[in-house]
C-alpha positions as CSV (number, residue, x, y, z in Angstrom):
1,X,0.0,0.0,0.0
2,X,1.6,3.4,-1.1
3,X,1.1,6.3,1.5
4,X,0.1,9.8,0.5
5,X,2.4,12.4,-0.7
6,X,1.2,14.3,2.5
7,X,2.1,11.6,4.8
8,X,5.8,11.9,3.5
9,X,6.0,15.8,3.3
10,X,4.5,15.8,7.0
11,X,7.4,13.0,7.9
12,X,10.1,15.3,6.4
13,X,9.1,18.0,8.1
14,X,9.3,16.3,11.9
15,X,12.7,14.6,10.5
16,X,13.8,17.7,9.8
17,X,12.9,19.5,12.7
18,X,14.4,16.9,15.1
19,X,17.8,17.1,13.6
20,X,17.6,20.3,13.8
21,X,17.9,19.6,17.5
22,X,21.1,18.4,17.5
23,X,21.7,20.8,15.1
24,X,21.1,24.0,17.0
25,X,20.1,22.5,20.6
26,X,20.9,25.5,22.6
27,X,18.0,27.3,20.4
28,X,15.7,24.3,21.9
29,X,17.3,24.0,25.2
30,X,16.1,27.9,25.6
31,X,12.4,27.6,24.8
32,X,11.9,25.1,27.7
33,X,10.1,26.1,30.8
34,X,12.3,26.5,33.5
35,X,10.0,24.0,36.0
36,X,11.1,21.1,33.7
37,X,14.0,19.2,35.0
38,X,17.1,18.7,32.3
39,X,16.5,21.3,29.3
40,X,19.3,19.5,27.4
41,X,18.1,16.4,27.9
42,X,14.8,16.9,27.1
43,X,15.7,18.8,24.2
44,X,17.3,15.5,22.7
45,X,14.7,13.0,23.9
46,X,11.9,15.2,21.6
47,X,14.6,15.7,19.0
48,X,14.9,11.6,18.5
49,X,11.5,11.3,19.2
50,X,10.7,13.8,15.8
51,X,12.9,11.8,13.8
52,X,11.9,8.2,14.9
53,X,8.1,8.9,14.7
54,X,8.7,10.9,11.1
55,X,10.6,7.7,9.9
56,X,8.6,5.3,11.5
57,X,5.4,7.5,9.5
58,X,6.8,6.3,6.1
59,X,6.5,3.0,7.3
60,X,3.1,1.6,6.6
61,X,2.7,-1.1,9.3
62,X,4.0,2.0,11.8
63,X,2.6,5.2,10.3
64,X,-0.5,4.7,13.0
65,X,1.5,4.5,15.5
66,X,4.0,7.2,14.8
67,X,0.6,9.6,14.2
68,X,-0.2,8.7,18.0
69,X,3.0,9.3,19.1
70,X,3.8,12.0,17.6
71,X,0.1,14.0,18.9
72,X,1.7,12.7,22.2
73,X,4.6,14.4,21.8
74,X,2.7,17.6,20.2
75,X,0.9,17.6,23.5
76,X,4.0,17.3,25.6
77,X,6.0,20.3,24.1
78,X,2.8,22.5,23.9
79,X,3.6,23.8,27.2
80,X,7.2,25.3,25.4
81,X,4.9,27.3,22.8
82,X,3.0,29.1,25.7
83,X,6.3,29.6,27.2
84,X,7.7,31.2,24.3
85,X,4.8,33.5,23.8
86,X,5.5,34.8,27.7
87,X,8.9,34.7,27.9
88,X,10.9,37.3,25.7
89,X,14.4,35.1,25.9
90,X,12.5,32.3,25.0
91,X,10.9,33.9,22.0
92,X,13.6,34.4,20.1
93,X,13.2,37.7,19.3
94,X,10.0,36.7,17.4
95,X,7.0,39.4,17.3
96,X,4.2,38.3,20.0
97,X,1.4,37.7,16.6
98,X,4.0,34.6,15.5
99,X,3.8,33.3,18.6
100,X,0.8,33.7,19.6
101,X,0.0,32.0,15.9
102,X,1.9,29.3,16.8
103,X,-0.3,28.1,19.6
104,X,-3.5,27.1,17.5
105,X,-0.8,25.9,14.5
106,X,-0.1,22.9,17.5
107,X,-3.8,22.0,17.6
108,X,-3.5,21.8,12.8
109,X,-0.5,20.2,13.7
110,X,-2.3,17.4,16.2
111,X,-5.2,17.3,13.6
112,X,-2.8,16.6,11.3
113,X,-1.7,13.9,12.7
114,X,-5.2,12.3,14.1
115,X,-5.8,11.9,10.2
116,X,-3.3,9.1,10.1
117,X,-4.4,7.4,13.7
């Protein structure tokens, strides 16, 4: 069974992002909330998590699995968006309106996902 073109473009995307992790992981480290334990850490676990669920996506006995997983881990980091959009250092430097549009772009992102649960 072949999977959707938008199956594959959403899997590249969450690849992408996750090595981008390891890539830039002090950009990461900085938009987690300062109650969670081990920014560093936790900035790697979501990091492999992105790219194991966005492989395991183009995998078609997996790709359900992966969708769960990864509105899981959509859940889990949501908590960094609302931290971004009330924390300046966190932000980035990014005008309020993007992150404030970034909040509801998680909930696309989750329905997204639910499509291949």
């Amino acid at each position: 069974m072949a999977l959707p073109w938008h199956l594959y473009l959403m899997a590249s995307l969450y690849i992408l992002a996750g090595l981008n992790h390891f890539r830039v992981p002090r950009l990461y480290a900085r938009m987690i909330p300062p109650s969670l334990p081990a920014p560093k850490l936790l900035n790697i676990l979501s990091g492999a998590a992105e790219v194991i669920l966005g492989i395991l996506l183009c995998i078609p006995q997996f790709s359900h699995i992966a969708a769960w997983g990864l509105i899981i881990l959509l859940v889990a980091v949501f908590p960094a968006n609302i931290y971004m959009y009330t924390n300046d250092k966190a932000g980035m430097g990014l005008p309020k309106w993007v992150l404030l549009l970034r909040l509801p772009l998680q909930l696309a992102l989750i329905y997204w996902a639910w499509l291949y649960t």
